[in-house]
Structures are given as structure tokens and as C-alpha cells.
C-alpha positions as semicolon CSV with decimal commas, in nm:
position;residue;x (nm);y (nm);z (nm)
1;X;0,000;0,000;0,000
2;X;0,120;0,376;-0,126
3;X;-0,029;0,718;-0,032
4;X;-0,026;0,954;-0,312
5;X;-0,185;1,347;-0,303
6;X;-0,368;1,473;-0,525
7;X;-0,333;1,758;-0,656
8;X;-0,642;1,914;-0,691
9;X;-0,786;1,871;-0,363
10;X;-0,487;1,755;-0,139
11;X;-0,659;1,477;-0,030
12;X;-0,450;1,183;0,073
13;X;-0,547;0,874;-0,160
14;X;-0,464;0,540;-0,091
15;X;-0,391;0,333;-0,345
16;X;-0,276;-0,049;-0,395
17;X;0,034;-0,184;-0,601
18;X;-0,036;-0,480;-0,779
19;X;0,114;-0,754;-0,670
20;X;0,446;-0,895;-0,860
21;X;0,422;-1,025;-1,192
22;X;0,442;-1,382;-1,161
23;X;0,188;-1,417;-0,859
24;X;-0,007;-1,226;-1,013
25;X;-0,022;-1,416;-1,359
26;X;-0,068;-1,780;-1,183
27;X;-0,355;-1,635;-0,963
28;X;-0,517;-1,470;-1,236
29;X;-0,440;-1,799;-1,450
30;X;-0,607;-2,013;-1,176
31;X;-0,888;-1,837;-1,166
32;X;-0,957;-1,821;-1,503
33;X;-0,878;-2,197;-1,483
34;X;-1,132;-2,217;-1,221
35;X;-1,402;-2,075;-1,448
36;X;-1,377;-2,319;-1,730
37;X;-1,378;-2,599;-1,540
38;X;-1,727;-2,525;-1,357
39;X;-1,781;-2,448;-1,705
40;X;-1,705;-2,810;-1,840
41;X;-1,884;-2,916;-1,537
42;X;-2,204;-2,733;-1,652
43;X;-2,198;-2,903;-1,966
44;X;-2,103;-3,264;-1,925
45;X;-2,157;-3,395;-2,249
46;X;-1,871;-3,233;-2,364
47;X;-1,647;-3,414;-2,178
48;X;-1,833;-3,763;-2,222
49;X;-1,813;-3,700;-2,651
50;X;-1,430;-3,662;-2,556
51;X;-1,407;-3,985;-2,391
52;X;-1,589;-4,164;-2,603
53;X;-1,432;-4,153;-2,903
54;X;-1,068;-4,241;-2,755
55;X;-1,289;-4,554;-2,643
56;X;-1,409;-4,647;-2,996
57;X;-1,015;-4,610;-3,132
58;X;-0,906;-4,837;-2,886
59;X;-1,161;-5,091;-2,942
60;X;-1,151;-5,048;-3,325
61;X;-0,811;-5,097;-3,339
62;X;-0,830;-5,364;-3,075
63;X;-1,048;-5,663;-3,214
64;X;-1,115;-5,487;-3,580
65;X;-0,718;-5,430;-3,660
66;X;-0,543;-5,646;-3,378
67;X;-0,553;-5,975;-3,567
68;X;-0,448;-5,867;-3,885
69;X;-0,162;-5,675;-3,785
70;X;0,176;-5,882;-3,725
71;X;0,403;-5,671;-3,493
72;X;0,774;-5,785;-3,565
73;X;0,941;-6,036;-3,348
74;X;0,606;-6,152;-3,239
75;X;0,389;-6,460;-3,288
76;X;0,133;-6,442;-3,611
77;X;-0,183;-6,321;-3,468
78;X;-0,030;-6,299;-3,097
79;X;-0,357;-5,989;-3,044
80;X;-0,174;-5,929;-2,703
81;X;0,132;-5,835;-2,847
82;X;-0,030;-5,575;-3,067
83;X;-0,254;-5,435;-2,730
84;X;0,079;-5,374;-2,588
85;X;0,246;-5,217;-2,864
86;X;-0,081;-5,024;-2,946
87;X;-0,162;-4,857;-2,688
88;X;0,121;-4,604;-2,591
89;X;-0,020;-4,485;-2,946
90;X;-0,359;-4,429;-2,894
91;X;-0,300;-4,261;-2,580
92;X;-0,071;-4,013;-2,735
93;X;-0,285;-3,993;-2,994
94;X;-0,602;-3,898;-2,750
95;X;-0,377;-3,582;-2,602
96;X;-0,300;-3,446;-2,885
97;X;-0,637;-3,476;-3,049
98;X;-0,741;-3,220;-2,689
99;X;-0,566;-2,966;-2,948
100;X;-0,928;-2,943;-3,138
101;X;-1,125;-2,866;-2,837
102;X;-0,867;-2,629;-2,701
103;X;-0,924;-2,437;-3,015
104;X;-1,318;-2,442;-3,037
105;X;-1,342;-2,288;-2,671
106;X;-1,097;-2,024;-2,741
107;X;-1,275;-1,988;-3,078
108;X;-1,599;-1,972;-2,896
109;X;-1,519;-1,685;-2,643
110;X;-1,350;-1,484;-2,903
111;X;-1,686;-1,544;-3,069
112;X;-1,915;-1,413;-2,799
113;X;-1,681;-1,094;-2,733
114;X;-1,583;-1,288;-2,418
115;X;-1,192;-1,260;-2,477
116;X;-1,221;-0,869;-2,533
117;X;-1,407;-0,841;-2,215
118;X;-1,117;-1,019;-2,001
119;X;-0,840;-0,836;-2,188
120;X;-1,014;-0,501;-2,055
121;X;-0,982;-0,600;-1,696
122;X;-0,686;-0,540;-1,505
123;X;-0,546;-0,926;-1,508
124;X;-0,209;-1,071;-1,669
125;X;-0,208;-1,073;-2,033
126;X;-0,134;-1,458;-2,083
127;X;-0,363;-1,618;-1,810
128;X;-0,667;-1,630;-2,005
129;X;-0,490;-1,858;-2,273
130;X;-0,293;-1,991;-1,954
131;X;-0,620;-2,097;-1,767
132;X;-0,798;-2,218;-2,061
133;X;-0,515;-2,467;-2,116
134;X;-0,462;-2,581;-1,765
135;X;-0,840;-2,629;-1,767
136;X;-0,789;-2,860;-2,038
137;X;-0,520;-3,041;-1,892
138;X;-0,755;-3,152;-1,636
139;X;-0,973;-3,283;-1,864
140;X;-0,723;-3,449;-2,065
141;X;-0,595;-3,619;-1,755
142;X;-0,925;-3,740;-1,710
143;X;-0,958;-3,901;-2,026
144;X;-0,617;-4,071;-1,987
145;X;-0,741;-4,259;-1,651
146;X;-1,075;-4,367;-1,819
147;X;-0,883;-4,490;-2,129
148;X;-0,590;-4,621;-1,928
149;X;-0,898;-4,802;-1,708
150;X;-1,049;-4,947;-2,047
151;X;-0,715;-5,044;-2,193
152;X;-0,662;-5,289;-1,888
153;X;-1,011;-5,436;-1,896
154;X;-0,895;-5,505;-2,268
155;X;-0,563;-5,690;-2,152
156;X;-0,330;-5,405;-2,156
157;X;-0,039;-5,443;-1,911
158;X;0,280;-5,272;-1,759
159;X;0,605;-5,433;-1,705
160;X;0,777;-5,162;-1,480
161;X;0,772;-5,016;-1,136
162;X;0,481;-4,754;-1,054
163;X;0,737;-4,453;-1,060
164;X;0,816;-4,552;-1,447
165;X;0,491;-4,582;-1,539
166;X;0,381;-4,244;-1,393
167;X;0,649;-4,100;-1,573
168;X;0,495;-4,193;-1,870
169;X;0,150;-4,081;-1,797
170;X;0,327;-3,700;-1,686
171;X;0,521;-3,745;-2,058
172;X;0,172;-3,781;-2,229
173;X;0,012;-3,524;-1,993
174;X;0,299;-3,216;-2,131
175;X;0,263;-3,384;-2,521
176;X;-0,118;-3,290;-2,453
177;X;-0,016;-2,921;-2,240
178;X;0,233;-2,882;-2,533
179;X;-0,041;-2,936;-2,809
180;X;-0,337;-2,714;-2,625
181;X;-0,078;-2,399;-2,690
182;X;-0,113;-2,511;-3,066
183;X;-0,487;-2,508;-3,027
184;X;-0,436;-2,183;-2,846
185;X;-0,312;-2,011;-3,144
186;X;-0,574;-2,182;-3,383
187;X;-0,844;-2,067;-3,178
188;X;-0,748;-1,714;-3,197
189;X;-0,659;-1,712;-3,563
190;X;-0,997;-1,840;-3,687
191;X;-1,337;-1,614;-3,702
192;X;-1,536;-1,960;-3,568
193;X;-1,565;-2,244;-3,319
194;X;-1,606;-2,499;-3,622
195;X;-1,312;-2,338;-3,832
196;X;-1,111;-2,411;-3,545
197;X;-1,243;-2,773;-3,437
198;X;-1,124;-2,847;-3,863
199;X;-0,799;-2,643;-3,847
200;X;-0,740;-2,843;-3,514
201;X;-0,757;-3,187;-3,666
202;X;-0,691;-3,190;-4,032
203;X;-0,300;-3,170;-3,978
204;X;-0,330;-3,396;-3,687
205;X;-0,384;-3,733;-3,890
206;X;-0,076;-3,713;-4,076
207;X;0,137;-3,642;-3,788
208;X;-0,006;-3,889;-3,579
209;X;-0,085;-4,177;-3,844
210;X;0,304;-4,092;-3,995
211;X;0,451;-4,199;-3,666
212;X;0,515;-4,546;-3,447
213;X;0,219;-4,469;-3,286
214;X;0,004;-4,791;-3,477
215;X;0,278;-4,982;-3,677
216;X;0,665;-4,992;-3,718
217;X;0,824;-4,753;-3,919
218;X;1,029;-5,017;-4,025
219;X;0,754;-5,140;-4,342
220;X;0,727;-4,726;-4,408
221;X;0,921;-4,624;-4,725
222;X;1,262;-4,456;-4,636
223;X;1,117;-4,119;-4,702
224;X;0,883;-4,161;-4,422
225;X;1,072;-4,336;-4,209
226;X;1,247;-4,051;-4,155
227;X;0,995;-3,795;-4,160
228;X;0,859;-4,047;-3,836
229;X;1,145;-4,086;-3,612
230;X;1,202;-3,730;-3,611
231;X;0,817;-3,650;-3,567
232;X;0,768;-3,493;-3,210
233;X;0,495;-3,750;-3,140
234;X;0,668;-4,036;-3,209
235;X;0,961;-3,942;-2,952
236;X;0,722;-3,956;-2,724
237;X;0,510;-4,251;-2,829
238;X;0,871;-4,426;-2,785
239;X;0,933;-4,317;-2,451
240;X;0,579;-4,397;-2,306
241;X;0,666;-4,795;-2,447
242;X;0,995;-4,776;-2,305
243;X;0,911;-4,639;-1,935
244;X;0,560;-4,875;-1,961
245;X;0,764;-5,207;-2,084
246;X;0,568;-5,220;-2,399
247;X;0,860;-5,246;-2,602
248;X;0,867;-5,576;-2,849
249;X;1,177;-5,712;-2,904
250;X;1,177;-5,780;-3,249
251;X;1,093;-5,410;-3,361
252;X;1,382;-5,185;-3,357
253;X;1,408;-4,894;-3,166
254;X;1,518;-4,673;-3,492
255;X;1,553;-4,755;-3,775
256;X;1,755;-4,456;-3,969
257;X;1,936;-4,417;-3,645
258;X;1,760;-4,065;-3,558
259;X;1,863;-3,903;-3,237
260;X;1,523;-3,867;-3,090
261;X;1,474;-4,257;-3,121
262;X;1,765;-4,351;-2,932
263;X;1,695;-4,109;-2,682
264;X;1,317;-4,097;-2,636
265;X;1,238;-3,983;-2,334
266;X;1,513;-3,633;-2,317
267;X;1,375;-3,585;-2,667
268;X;1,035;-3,599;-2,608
269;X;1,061;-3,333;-2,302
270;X;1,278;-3,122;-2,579
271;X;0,977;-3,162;-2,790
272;X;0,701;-3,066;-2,538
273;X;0,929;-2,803;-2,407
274;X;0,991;-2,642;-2,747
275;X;0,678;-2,680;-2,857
276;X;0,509;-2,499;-2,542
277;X;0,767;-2,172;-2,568
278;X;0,751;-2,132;-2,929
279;X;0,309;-2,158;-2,942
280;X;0,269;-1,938;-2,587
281;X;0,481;-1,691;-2,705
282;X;0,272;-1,693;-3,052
283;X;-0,048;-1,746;-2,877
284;X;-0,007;-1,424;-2,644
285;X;0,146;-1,192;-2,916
286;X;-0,177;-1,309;-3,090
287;X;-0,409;-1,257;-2,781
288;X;-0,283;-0,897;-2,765
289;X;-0,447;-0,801;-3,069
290;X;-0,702;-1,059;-3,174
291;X;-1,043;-0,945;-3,170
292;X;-1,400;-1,105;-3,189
């Protein structure tokens, strides 16, 4: 607190400082955190839609593409050995795909003038973006406990200790925090919620479908075999097999011999990392003069 005159009547005014810039942005990011949860709260079928279709690709590509697909090194039509090999895919696939949501609610608020209202009031410039994707981090760590749920009703297992295979989960968890920032900027770049939900799944499928995520790069052609070891998602696709014990033995872990293969889990926290300074600072500069 600061007492300042003024100087047309000489009255003492007291006045308050705000607080310092980085308590200030995580409070204001909480709170706008806060709000979009109730939000998501008020409107559950939202979240059910988003865990139902990470459902349908794991049982799709369960008992519809499970026997047909031979995974290296393991017996023809061994189904269990795909499950395993499957599913570090599908759940890397399910954060990223968060990226299209992340974008319709920005999209939406920028829509209803709701973003210009907040960047009138007296708050941090990047906690509305901030909250919006911690909120969304919630939800996508919901979804990965439903799916991870379903995935061991289906005969999904772990071979290492509990601290390895919550690493793995907290990998996936800042793949999907990394990809939200994406959605971020896509939300505030289109003019709609439905431009955005497209824009934030159209270049999705290749990166996810050119990857390791559902079969070895090894059958790819050399082109894309490269193009998928040094794809963000399959570092850490890799790294969620390796700290769950879902590696197969008879599929190599690189083929070209690309860095972020042989090193899966530093390079897929390079990735995240990278990812989440280059889109915030985007996403912000964007925020500052976006308008509905």
C-alpha cells in the first residue's frame, strides 16, 4: 500500500500496487482456470463426446485391426502383443487430439466478445490462454485414466515399477499441455468455433498416423521413415513404451538411427518443451491483438 496526493484537492489517496508479476499471472491464470472448469462441469456432455471416441479407437483398433496386424518379433496373430504395442499410441494420440477442443473454446469466447471483455480488466495478459489450457489439462488427464482403465479391462499391461509408469502418464500429460498452446493459437486465428475444431484436426492425422504410434516404421518407405522418427509424437510414443515395458523385441528402436529414437524420453521433453515456448509466445502476441 502507497499514499499519493492529489493535486487538486490535497486529499490523501490510498492506493494499492499490484502484486508482482508472476503471482499475479498464476492467480489470475487459476482463476480463469477455475471458471472453465465449472464451465465443463455445466456441460457434461462435452467431456463424455471426448471420452468416447478415444474408447471407440481403442476398441476399433483392438479386435477390428489387432488380428491382422503382425508386430515384428512376435507370434502371427499374438492380439496381445499388438494391445501392448498399441496402446502407448492411442493414448498419445487422445492428447494431442485435446488440441481441437482447445481451439473451439478459445474460438468460442472470441466469438461471444468474451476474450475482449477479459483483456479489458486489469489481469495478466497470458492467463486467459494460460487458464484455458490448464483447464484442459484436467480434462485431458481425465480421459487418460478412463482410457488407461479401459485399456486394462482389454488386456493391456505394464512391465515396470509404478514410478516408471507415472512417468509416462506426466510425458503424455505435457505432449497434450504442449499441443493445447497449438490449439491456443488456432483458436485465436480463426473467425469460428467450427473453423477451429477443422484447423485443429486436419493436420493432426498425418502427424499422428506418420509416426510409431500404430505400426513400425520399419515397413514405411525410407522417405517416411524418416519424416517419423524425427516427428515430435513419435519421440514420445517411444518413450511412453519404453518407461511402460511395452517395447517388443523384435521391432527396432530406430531404424535410420535418428537421435530422438535412441533417446526418447530427453527428446520428447525437448519436444514438449519447445513446442510450449515457441506456441505461448505466438499465442499471447496473438491474444494482444485478436479481436471477436
Amino acid at each position: 500500500m502507497s499514499t499519493v496526493t492529489e493535486a487538486t484537492g490535497g486529499a490523501p489517496v490510498r492506493t494499492v500496487r499490484p502484486r508482482g508479476g508472476i503471482t499475479r499471472s498464476v492467480r489470475d491464470s487459476l482463476v480463469v482456470a477455475q471458471r472453465n472448469l465449472i464451465r465443463m462441469l455445466r456441460i457434461p456432455e462435452v467431456v463424455i463426446f471426448g471420452l468416447i471416441q478415444p474408447i471407440m479407437f481403442v476398441v476399433l483398433f483392438t479386435y477390428v485391426f489387432g488380428g491382422s496386424i503382425n508386430v515384428p518379433g512376435a507370434p502371427v496373430g499374438d492380439a496381445q502383443a499388438y494391445h501392448e504395442f498399441l496402446m502407448a499410441g492411442i493414448f498419445a494420440q487422445t492428447v494431442t487430439f485435446a488440441t481441437a477442443g482447445a481451439g473451439a473454446g478459445i474460438a468460442d469466447d472470441m466469438h461471444k466478445g468474451l476474450i475482449d471483455r477479459f483483456r479489458s480488466l486489469p489481469m495478466s495478459r497470458g492467463a486467459v490462454l494460460t487458464g484455458r489450457t490448464l483447464a484442459d489439462l484436467v480434462q485431458t488427464a481425465l480421459t487418460l485414466v478412463v482410457l488407461a482403465v479401459v485399456a486394462l479391462l482389454i488386456g493391456w499391461r505394464t512391465h515396470e515399477n509404478l514410478a516408471e509408469v507415472l512417468a509416462g502418464f506426466a510425458l503424455l500429460l505435457l505432449l497434450g499441455y504442449a499441443f493445447s498452446w497449438i490449439g491456443a493459437l488456432i483458436g485465436l486465428t480463426v473467425r469460428t468455433p467450427e473453423a477451429a475444431t477443422s484447423g485443429g484436426l486436419i493436420w493432426l492425422f498425418p502427424l499422428t498416423f506418420i509416426s510409431n504410434a500404430f505400426v513400425p516404421v520399419n515397413g514405411m518407405p525410407p522417405f517416411l521413415q524418416h519424416v517419423a522418427e524425427w516427428n515430435p509424437f513419435s519421440a514420445t510414443v517411444a518413450a511412453v513404451r519404453l518407461l511402460f515395458g511395452n517395447t517388443i523385441e523384435g521391432v527396432p528402436r530406430s531404424v535410420t538411427g535418428a537421435w530422438p529414437m535412441e533417446h526418447p524420453v530427453v527428446a520428447s521433453v525437448i519436444w514438449s518443451v519447445l513446442i510450449i515456448v515457441v506456441f505461448r509466445t505466438l499465442a499471447v502476441r496473438k491474444y494482444r491483438s485478436a479481436t471477436a
